[in-house]
N, C-alpha and C positions, 0 to 999 in steps of 0.2 A: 541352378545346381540340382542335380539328381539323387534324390536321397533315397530313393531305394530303386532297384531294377525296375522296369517298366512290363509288366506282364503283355506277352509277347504269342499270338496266335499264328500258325500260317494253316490258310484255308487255301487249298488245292483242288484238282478236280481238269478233267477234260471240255472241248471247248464247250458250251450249252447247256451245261450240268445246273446251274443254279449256283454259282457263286455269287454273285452279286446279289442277287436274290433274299441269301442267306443272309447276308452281312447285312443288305437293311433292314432284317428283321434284328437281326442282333445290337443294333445302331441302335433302336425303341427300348433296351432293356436298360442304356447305359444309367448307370442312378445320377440323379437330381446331383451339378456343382463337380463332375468329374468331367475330365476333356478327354476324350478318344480320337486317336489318329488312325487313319486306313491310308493305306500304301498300296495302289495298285499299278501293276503292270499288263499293257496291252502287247499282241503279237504285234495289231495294226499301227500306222504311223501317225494317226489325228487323234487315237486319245478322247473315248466315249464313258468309258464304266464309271469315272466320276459324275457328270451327268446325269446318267442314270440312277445314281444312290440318293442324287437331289437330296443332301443335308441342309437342310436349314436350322438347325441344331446348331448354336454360336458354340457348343461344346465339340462338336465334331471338325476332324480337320482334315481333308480327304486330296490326297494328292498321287497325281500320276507319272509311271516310266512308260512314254510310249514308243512305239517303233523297236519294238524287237522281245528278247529276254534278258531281262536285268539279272536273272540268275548263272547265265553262260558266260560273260564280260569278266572272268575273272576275279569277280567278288566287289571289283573298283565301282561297278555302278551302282550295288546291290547299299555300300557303307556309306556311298555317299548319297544316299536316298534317303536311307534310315537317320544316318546323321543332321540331315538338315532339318527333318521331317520330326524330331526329337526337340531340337532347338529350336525349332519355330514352334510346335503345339504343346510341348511338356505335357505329353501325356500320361494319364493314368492307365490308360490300354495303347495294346495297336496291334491289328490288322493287318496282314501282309496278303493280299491275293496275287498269285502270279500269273499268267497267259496260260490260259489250257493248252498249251505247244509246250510248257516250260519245265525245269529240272528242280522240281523242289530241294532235292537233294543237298544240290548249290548254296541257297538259300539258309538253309538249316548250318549246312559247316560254317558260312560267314559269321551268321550269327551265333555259333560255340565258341569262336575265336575267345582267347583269353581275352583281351582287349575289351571285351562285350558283357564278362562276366558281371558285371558288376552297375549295370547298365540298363542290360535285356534278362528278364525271367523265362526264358523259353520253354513255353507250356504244349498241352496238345498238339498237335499237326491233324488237321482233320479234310480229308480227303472223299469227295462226292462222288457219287457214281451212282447215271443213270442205268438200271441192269439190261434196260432192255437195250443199248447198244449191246449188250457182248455177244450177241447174234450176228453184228455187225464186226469183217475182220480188221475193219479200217479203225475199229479204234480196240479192239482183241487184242490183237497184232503188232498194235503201234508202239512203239520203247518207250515212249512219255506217258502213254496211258496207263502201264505196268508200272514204271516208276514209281509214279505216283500214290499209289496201291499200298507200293513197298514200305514207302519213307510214313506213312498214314499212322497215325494214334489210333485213330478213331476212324470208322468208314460210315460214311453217309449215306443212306441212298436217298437221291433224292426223285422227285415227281409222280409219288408214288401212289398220288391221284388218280396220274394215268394208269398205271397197272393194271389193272381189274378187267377192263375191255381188252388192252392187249392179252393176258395171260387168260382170261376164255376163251380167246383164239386160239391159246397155244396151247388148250390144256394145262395150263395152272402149274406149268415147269418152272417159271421163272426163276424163284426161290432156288430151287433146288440147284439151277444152272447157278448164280453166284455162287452159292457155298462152295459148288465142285472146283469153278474157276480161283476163288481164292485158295483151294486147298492144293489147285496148280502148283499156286504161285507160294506152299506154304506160308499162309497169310491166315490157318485157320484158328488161332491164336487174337487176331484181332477184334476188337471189339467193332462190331455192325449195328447202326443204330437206324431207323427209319424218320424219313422227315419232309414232307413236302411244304410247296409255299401257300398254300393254302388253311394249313394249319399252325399253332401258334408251338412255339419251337416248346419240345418237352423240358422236366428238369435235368432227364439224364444226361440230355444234351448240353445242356448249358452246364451242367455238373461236370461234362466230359473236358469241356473246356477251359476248366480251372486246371487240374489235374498238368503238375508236369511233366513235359516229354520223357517216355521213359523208355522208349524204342532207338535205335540207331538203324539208320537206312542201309539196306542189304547191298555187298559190292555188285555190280551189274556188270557183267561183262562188253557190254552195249558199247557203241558208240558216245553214248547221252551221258557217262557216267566219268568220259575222261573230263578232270579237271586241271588248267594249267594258270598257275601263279603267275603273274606279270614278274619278268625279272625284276635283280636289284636296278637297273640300270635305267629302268620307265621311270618317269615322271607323274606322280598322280595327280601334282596338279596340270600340266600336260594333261593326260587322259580324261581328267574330270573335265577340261575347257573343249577337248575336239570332239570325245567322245557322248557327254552327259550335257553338254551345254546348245551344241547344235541340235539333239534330241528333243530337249527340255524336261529338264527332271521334273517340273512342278508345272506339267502340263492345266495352262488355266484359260488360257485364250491363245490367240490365230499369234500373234506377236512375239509372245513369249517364247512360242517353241520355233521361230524365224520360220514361219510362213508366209510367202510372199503369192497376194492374191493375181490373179492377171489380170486384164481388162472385163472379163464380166462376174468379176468378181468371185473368183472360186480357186479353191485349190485342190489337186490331186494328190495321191501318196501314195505309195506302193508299198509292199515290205516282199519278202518272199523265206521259205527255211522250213527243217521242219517235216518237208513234201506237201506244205503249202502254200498259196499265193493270196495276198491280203489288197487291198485295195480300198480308201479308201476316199471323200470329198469334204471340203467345209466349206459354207458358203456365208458370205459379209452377213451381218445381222439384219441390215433391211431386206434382204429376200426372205419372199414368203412363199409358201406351199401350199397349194389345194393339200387339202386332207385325204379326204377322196380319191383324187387321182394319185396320193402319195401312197395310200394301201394299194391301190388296183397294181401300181409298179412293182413293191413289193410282193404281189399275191402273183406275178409276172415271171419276177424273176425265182421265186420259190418254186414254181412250178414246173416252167421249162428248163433248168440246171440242177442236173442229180449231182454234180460236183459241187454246188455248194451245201458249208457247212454251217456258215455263221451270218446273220447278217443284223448288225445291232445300228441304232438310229438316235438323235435326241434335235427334233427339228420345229422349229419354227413353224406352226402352219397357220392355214387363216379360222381355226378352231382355235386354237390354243398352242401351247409346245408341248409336245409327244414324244415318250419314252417310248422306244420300238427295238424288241428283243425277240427276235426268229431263229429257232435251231431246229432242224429235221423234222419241221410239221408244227411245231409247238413256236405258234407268237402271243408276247404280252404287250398290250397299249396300256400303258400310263400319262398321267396327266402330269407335267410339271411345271416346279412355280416360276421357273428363271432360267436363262441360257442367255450366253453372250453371244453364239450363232447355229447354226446348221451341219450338223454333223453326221454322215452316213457311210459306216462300213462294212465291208463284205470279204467275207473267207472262205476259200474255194479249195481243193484238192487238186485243182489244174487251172491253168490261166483262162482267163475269161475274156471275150470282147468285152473291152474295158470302155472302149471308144461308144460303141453300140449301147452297154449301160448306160453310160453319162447321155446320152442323148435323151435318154428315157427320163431319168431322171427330172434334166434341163426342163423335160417335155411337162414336171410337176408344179412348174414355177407359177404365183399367180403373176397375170403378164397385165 
């Protein structure tokens, strides 16, 4: 039984920005005897960023929507996420990350619903942003990327490590270029806070994310902003069983989300939307990877395709299992303590040999 609202974050951000990042730094602050839930949603269809937060915190309870955006579904996928994810961890917090492709917007009205009042505390919205894309139009430009912006409490910038070397290049504009670009988007009103993963997250930040939502998401004229109600006439339990059940809401292993391995044991996924194409592999738990030849793949494919955008990893090698997080030049290797198998995805702006990949990949295996 829920005796008080459940205080309620959505952390947002474009794809590579540091979401996850964030969140397990925020994961290390939870206090001693409280349970935190994190709700994330992947573009791709295998379902890695739990993996990668690697909680072993018996207080932490981290579960995934993968294969698409749980915020576009009409809301249906979005309550029966929350709702499960509520009754299985009774949380004291929770976490909502959505797909850098995604509509936070979405997300935020489901959870206003009267129905929720009473339930969810819905605080900050806090929105990342690496500045040095907005020299970049493919995500300037893009309507999820502005969204996001929009619907934001708080704007983050994150990797701001890097800065320094970039903006001597640039003549030390950077700054100056975000301010202009939010006063674009009249967003100069918003609170801009700085934060990279390398440093331990400040108080104003963590202050910022007590603080309730007290913004409503600007109408957008876009595409990304129409929103349509499932008639009276759908079924939610229908849609919960075709829709969220063949997906796998509580994406935890190969089975769960009915992945069916073939003969050498792997599976494939696709997703597409957006304007872009996702692809991704899992392979049985007894396969193992050179290490080695698993970075030189990815140092491969990072190099010769300017259309990719994302390429995240959580794999089995004969080192150990590796947490692998590549966005536009910037990769992170982690060590982690547990994986039930082999997971490798990649996000592109145009379709890729897919075929030609996987061979490379295969080409990782210790044989």
């Amino acid at each position: 039984m829920i005796v008080k609202a459940i205080p309620t974050n959505i952390i947002t951000g474009f794809l590579g920005v540091g979401k996850t990042s964030l969140i397990k730094q925020l994961l290390k602050t939870k206090p001693e005897g409280e349970t935190w839930a994190v709700l994330v949603n992947e573009f791709g269809e295998v379902g890695i960023d739990a993996g990668l937060m690697d909680a072993s915190d018996s207080g932490v309870q981290i579960r995934e929507v993968a294969g698409g955006c749980m915020c576009c579904a009409a809301g249906v996928p979005t309550q029966v996420a929350i709702n499960q994810l509520i009754a299985r961890a009774k949380p004291d917090r929770l976490l909502i990350e959505p797909t850098g492709l995604g509509h936070p917007n979405e997300i935020i009205k489901v959870l206003s619903a009267p129905h929720y009042h009473n339930v969810i505390s819905l605080r900050s919205t806090l929105c990342l942003i690496d500045a040095r894309k907005l020299r970049d139009e493919r995500y300037r430009g893009h309507d999820n990327f502005i969204q996001q912006l929009q619907v934001a409490d708080v704007i983050v910038t994150t990797k701001t490590d890097l800065y320094p070397e970039f903006e001597a290049a640039q003549g030390g504009q950077l700054a100056d270029e975000l301010i202009e670009y939010l006063n674009e988007l009249q967003l100069s009103h918003t609170l801009v806070l700085e934060h990279s993963a390398s440093q331990e997250l400040s108080a104003s930040l963590l202050e910022s994310l007590r603080q309730p939502r007290r913004q409503f998401a600007k109408t957008s004229s876009s595409k990304s902003a129409a929103f349509k109600p499932i008639s009276s006439s759908s079924s939610l339990l229908r849609l919960t069983a075709d829709t969220i059940g063949q997906q796998g809401i509580f994406a935890g292993d190969a089975s769960r989300q009915g992945f069916r391995f073939d003969a050498r044991g792997i599976v494939r996924k696709h997703n597409q939307g957006e304007g872009c194409f996702s692809c991704g592999w899992v392979f049985e738990p007894m396969q193992e990877f050179d290490f080695d030849k698993l970075l030189q793949f990815i140092a491969m494919q990072t190099q010769a395709n300017s259309m990719l955008l994302r390429l995240k990893a959580v794999m089995i090698t004969s080192d150990g299992i590796a947490g692998i997080n590549w966005s536009d030049g910037d990769m992170a290797v982690t060590e982690l303590d547990d994986s039930l198998d082999s997971r490798l995805e990649m996000i592109a702006t145009q379709e890729m040999n897919w075929d030609e990949v996987e061979q490379a990949l295969i080409g990782c295996l210790v044989v």
